[in-house]
C-alpha positions in Angstrom: -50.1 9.2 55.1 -53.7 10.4 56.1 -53.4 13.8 54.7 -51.8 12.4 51.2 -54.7 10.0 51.0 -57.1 13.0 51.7 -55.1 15.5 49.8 -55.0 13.0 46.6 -59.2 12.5 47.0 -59.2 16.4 46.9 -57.5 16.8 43.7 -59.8 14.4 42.5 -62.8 15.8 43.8 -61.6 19.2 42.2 -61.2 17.7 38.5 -64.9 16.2 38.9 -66.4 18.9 39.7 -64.4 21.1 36.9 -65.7 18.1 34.2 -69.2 18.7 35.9 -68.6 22.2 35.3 -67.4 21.5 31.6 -70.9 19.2 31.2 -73.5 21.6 32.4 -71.8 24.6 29.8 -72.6 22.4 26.9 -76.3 21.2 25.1 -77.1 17.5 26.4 -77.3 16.9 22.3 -73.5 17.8 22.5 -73.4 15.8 25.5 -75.2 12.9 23.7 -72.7 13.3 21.3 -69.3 13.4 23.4 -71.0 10.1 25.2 -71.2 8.3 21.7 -67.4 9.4 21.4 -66.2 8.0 24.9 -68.1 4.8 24.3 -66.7 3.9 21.0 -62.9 4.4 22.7 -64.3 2.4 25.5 -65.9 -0.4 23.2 -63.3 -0.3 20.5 -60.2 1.1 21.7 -59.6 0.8 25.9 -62.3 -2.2 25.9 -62.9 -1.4 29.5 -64.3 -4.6 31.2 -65.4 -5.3 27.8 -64.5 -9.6 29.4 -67.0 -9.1 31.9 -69.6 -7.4 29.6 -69.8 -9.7 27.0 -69.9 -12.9 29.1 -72.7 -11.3 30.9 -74.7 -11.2 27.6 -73.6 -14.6 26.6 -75.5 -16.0 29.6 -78.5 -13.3 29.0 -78.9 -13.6 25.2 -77.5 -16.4 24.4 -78.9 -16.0 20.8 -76.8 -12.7 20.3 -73.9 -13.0 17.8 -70.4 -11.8 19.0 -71.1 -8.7 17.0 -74.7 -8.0 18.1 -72.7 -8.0 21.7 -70.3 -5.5 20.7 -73.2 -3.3 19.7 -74.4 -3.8 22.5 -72.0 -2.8 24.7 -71.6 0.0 22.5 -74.9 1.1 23.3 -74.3 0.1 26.6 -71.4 2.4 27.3 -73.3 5.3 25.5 -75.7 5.0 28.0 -73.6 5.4 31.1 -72.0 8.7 30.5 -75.0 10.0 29.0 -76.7 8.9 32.5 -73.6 11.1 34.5 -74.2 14.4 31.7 -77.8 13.8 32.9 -77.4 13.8 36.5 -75.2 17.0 35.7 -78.4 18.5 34.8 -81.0 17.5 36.2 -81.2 20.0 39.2 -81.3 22.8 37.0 -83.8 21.2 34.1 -86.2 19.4 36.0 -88.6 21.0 38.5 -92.0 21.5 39.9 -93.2 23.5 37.5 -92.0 21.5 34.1 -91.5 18.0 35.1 -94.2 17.5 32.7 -92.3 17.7 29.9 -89.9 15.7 30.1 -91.1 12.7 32.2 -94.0 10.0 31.5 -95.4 8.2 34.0 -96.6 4.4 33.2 -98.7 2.5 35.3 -98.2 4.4 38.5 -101.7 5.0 40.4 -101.4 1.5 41.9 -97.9 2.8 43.2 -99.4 6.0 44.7 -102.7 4.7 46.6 -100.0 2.2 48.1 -97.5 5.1 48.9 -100.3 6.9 50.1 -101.2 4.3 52.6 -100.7 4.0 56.5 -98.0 0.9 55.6 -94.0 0.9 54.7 -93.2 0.4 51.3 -90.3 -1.4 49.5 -88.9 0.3 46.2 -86.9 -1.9 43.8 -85.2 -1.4 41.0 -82.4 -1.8 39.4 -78.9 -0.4 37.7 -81.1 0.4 34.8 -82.2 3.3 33.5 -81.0 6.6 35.2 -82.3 5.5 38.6 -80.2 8.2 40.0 -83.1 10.4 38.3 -86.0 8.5 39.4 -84.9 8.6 42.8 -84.6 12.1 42.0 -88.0 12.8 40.9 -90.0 10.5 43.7 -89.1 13.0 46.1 -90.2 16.0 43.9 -94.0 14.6 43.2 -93.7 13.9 47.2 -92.3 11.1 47.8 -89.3 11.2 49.7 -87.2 7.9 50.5 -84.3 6.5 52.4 -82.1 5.2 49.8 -79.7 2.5 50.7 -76.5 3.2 48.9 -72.6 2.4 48.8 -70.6 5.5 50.5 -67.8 6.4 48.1 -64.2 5.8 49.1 -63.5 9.9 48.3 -65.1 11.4 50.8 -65.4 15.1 49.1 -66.9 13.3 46.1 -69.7 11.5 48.9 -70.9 14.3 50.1 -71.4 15.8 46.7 -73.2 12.8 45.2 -75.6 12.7 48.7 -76.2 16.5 48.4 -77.6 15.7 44.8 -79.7 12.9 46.4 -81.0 15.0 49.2 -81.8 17.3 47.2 -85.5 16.2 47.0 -86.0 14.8 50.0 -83.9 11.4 50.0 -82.5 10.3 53.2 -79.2 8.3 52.5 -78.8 5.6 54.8 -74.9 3.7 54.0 -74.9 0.4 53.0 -72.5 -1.2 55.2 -73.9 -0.1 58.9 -77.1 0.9 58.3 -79.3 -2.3 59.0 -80.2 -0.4 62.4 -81.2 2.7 60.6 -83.2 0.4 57.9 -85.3 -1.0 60.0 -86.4 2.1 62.1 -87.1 3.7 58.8 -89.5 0.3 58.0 -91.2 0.7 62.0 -91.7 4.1 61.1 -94.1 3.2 58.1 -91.6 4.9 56.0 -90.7 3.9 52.2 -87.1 2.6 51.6 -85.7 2.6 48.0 -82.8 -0.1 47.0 -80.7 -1.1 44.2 -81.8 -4.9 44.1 -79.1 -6.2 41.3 -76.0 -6.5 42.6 -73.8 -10.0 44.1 -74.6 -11.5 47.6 -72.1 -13.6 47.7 -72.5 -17.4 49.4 -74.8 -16.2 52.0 -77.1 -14.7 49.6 -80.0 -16.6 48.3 -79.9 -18.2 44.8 -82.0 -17.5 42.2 -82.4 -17.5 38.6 -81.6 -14.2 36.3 -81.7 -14.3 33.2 -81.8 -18.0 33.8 -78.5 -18.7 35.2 -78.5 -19.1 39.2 -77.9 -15.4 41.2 -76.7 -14.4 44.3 -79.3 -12.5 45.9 -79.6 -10.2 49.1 -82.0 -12.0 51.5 -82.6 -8.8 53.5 -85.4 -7.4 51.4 -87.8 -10.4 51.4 -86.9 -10.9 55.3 -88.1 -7.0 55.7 -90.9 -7.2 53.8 -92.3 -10.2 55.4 -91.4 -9.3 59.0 -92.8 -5.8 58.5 -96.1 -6.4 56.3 -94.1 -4.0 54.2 -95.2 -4.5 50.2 -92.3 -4.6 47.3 -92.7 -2.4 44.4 -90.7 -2.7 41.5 -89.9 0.5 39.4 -87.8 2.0 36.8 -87.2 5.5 34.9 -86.1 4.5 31.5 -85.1 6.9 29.3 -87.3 7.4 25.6 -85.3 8.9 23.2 -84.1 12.4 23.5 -81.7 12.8 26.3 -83.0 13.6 29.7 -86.7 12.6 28.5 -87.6 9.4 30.1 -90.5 7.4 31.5 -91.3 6.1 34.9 -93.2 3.2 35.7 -94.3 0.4 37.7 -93.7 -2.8 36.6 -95.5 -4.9 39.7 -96.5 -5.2 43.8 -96.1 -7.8 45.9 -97.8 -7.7 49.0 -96.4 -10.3 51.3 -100.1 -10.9 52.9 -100.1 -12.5 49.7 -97.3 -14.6 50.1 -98.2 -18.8 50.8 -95.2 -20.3 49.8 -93.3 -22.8 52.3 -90.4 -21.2 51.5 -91.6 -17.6 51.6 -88.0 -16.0 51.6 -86.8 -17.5 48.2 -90.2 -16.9 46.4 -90.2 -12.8 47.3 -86.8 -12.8 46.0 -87.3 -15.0 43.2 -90.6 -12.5 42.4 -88.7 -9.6 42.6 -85.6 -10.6 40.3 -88.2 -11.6 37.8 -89.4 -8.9 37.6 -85.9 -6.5 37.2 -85.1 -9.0 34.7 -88.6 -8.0 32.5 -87.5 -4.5 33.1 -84.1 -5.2 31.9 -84.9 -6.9 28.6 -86.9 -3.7 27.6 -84.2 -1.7 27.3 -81.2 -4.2 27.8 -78.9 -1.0 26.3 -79.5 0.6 29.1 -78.4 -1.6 32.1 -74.7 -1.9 33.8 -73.7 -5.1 31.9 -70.1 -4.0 33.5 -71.2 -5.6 36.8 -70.2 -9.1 37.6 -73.8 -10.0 38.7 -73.0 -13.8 38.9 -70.0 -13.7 40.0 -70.9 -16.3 42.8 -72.5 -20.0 42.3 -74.0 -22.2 44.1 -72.2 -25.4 45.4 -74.7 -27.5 43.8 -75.7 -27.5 40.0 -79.3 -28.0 40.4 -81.6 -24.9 41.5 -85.3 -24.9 42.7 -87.4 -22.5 41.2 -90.1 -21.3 43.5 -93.6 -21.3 41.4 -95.4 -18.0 41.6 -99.0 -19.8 41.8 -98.3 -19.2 45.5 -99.0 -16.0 45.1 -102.5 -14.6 44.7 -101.7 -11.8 43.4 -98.4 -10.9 41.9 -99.1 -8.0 39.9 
């Protein structure tokens, strides 16, 4: 049964890479193109967790009509596979000597004097943007992090998504199993990058996004504070053309900062904040396909930690 199972991943991991093949042959403007295509049949047609999608932005813009959803998602969907034909090129359109002309950076000296600096560092973002890229291009100016991520169930198609990661430097630390190598990363002074958006389930800590109550990993405001390790929040959002895109620091948090009783909650409150100004930039180009509040807390009412404890909370 072992070899069918891993005989059935291989035929999968063959036709990926043949569609990668297929992707990098043809312009990204065709590519922009094709994605418009495959999100209209998505949207319109298949309506693929279209449910899911639109009750998300019910709760996030609530002032949305049904049909400024559906555009929405529309957009939404565009996005995505543009994001994959993206990926498909990025190795062999972005490098050293050129970075320039596609990328803008925003914001981002407070970022490198703190990267710079004898201290671990926290990167947060979110499934916004092609964050596959940013990770991507942190390691090329110099950079490298450990990235937490899922492991894929196929494990041909694993290794060829954490080749792409390596590529510049990442080390991939798995998501399930890897608190151990985490936290000698964080001793080490080293800078760990994480997807911050994504379900905790009850044992996470609630707090609001978008202003509905969120499940919320803990493990990032207990690292930070246990490690003097400060929290930046980033994103690379793309501007237009595709595989042109900015990068930029929305805000710090330094946890020697950090006076709330309840010091926890408040880092994760601050942090989801701040995702969900990133978000509303560009809300077109988040997942809106994951079930981000999926879980709620047993009781209605939810205290909102008041950022005045912070003294700085850039």
């Amino acid at each position: 049964m072992h070899r069918v199972a891993l005989l059935g991943h291989f035929i999968v991991y063959v036709i990926v890479r043949f569609l990668i093949f297929v992707v990098q042959m043809i312009p990204l403007a065709v590519g922009s193109w094709l994605a418009w295509c495959l999100a209209y049949l998505f949207t319109y047609v298949l309506r693929i967790r279209y449910s899911v999608a639109d009750e998300n932005l019910r709760y996030a813009f609530a002032e949305l009509s049904p049909s400024q959803r559906r555009d929405l998602i529309l957009r939404m969907w565009h996005h995505l596979f543009l994001l994959v034909m993206e990926v498909a090129h990025t190795q062999a359109k972005i490098r050293e000597e050129n970075w320039r002309q596609r990328a803008t950076l925003k914001n981002v000296e407070p970022l490198v004097k703190l990267l710079l600096e004898d201290r671990p560092v926290i990167i947060v973002t979110a499934h916004f943007g092609n964050f596959e890229l940013g990770g991507y291009m942190l390691g090329l100016l110099g950079f490298p992090s450990a990235t937490i991520a899922r492991n894929l169930d196929n494990p041909f198609l694993d290794r060829f998504v954490q080749r792409f990661r390596a590529a510049r430097g990442q080390y991939l630390i798995p998501k399930v199993g890897g608190a151990d190598q985490v936290e000698e990363m964080i001793q080490k002074g080293h800078t760990i990058a994480v997807l911050a958006d994504q379900d905790a389930g009850r044992k996470g800590c609630f707090v609001p996004f978008f202003g509905r109550p969120a499940s919320t990993f803990k493990a990032i405001a207990l690292l930070s504070l246990e490690y003097d390790a400060p929290i930046a929040v980033v994103y690379a959002r793309r501007t237009g053309k595709p595989l042109h895109f900015e990068m930029g620091l929305v805000g710090i948090l330094d946890p020697r900062d950090v006076s709330a009783p309840d010091a926890v909650t408040f880092v994760t409150q601050w942090y989801t904040s701040r995702l969900e100004e990133m978000i509303r930039s560009a809300p077109e180009q988040y997942w809106w396909i994951h079930r981000r509040w999926k879980t709620q807390p047993k009781s209605p009412k939810l205290r909102i930690p008041s950022e005045q404890a912070v003294r700085s909370a850039a």
